[in-house]
C-alpha positions in Angstrom: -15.5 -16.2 -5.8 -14.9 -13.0 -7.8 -13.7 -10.3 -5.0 -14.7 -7.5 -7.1 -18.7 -8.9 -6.7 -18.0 -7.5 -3.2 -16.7 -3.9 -3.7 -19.3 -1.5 -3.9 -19.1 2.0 -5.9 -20.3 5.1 -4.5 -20.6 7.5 -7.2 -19.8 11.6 -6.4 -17.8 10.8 -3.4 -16.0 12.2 -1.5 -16.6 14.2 -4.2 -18.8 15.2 -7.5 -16.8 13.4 -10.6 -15.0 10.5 -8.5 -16.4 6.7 -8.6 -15.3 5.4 -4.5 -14.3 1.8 -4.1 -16.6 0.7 -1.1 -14.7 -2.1 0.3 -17.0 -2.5 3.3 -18.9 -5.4 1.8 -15.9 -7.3 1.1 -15.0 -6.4 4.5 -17.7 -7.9 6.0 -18.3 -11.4 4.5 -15.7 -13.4 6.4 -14.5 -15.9 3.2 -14.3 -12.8 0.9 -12.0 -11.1 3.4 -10.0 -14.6 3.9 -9.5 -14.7 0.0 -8.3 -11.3 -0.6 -5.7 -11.2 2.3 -4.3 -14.4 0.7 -4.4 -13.1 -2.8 -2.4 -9.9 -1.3 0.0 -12.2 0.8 0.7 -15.0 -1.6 3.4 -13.6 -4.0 5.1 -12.1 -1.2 5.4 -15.6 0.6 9.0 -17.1 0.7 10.7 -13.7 0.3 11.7 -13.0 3.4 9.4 -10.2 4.7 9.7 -8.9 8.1 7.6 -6.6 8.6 4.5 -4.9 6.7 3.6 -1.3 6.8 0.1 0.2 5.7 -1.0 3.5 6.0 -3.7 5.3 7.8 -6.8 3.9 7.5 -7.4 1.4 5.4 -3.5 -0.1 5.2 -3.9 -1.0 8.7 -7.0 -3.0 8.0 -5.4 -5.3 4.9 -1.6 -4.5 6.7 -2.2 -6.2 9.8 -3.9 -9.2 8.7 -1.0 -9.6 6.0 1.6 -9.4 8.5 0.3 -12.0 10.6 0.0 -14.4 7.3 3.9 -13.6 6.8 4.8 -13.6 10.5 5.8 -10.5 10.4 5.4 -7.4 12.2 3.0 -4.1 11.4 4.2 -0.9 11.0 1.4 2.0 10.6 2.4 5.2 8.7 -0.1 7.7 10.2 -1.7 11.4 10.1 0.4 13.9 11.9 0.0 14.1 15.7 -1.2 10.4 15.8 1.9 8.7 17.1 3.3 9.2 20.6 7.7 8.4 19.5 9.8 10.6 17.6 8.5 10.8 13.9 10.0 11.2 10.4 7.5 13.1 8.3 7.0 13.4 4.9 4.3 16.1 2.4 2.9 15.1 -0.8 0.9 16.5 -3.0 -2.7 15.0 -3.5 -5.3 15.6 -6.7 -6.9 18.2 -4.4 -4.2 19.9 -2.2 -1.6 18.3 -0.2 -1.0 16.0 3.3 1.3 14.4 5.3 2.2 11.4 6.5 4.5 10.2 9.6 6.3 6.9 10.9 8.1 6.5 14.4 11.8 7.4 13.8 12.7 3.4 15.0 10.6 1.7 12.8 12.3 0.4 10.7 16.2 -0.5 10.9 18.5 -0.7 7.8 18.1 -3.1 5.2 14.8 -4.9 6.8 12.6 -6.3 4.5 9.9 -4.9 4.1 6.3 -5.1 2.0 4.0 -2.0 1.6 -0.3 -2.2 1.5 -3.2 -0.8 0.7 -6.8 -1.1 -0.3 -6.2 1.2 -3.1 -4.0 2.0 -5.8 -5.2 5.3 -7.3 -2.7 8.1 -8.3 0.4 6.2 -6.1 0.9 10.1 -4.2 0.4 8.6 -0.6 1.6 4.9 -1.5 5.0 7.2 -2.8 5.0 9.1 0.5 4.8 6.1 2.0 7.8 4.4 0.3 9.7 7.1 0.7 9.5 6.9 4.3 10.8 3.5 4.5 13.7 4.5 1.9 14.7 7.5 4.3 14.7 5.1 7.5 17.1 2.7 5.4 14.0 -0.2 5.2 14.4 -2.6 1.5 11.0 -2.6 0.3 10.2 -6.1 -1.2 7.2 -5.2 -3.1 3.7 -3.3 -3.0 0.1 -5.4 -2.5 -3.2 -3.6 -2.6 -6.9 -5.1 -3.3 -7.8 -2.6 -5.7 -5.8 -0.6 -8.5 -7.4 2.1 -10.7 -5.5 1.0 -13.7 -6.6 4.4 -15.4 -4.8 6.7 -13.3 -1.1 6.5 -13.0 -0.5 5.3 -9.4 1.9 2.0 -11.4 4.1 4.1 -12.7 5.4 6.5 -9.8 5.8 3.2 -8.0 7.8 1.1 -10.4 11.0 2.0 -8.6 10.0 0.7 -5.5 10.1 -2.9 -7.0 6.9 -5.5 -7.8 3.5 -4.2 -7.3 0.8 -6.7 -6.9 -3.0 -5.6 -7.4 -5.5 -8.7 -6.5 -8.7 -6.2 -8.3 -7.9 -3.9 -11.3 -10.3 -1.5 -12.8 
């Protein structure tokens, strides 16, 4: 089965000039959605991972289910104001403007293992907040899985230092 047969593009949105990676279809055709979570999960078996974080929305979908192939816990990385603990927050800057993202203080204690994903690799700025998060909380990030990466924009590069980065779909 070729995973990329069930991601749908959406041309001009959110907005005019940008191509979006539907992922809904893959989403909803229960063997597809078996086959990528393997294909994000399998390089990162054996290595000790103990828990998986994801960020808001989409990283909780692909997060969770990865986590429970590892037997590991979730950790989500939200909006601010969406989490009820004490948060560590972080700004970035997006190709339009800027945002923010937040994780409960306790996540994450020193020196656990931990593996990042997301549906998409783009320009790496929220995957890079994200990592940065779990480097200011003390976590050793193990690697990066996402289903798609847009190999034309430079989201590989801002992430290299954050160790391997494993895309199942490239475009």
């Amino acid at each position: 089965m070729d995973l990329a047969d069930h991601i749908r593009d959406i041309s001009d949105w959110p907005k005019a000039g940008v191509v979006f990676k539907d992922i809904t279809p893959l989403l909803k055709d229960p063997a597809a959605l078996a086959m990528a979570v393997e294909q994000m999960t399998n390089p990162f078996r054996g290595q000790g991972v103990q828990v998986v974080v994801g960020a808001e929305s989409r990283g909780f979908i692909f997060g969770t289910a990865v986590a429970q192939a590892l037997s590991a816990g979730f950790i989500p990385i939200r909006k601010p104001g969406k989490l009820p603990a004490p948060t560590r927050s972080i700004s970035y800057e997006l190709e339009y403007g800027s945002d923010a993202l937040e994780v409960h203080q306790d996540a994450i204690a020193k020196a656990q293992r931990v593996l990042m994903v997301d549906d998409l690799l783009a320009t790496g700025g929220t995957m890079k907040a994200c990592c940065d998060l779990v480097s200011g909380l003390g976590g050793e990030i193990v690697g990066i899985t996402v289903l798609i990466e847009l190999t034309f924009l430079p989201g590989r590069e801002k992430l290299r230092p954050y160790g391997d980065i494993h895309a199942v779909i490239q475009v």
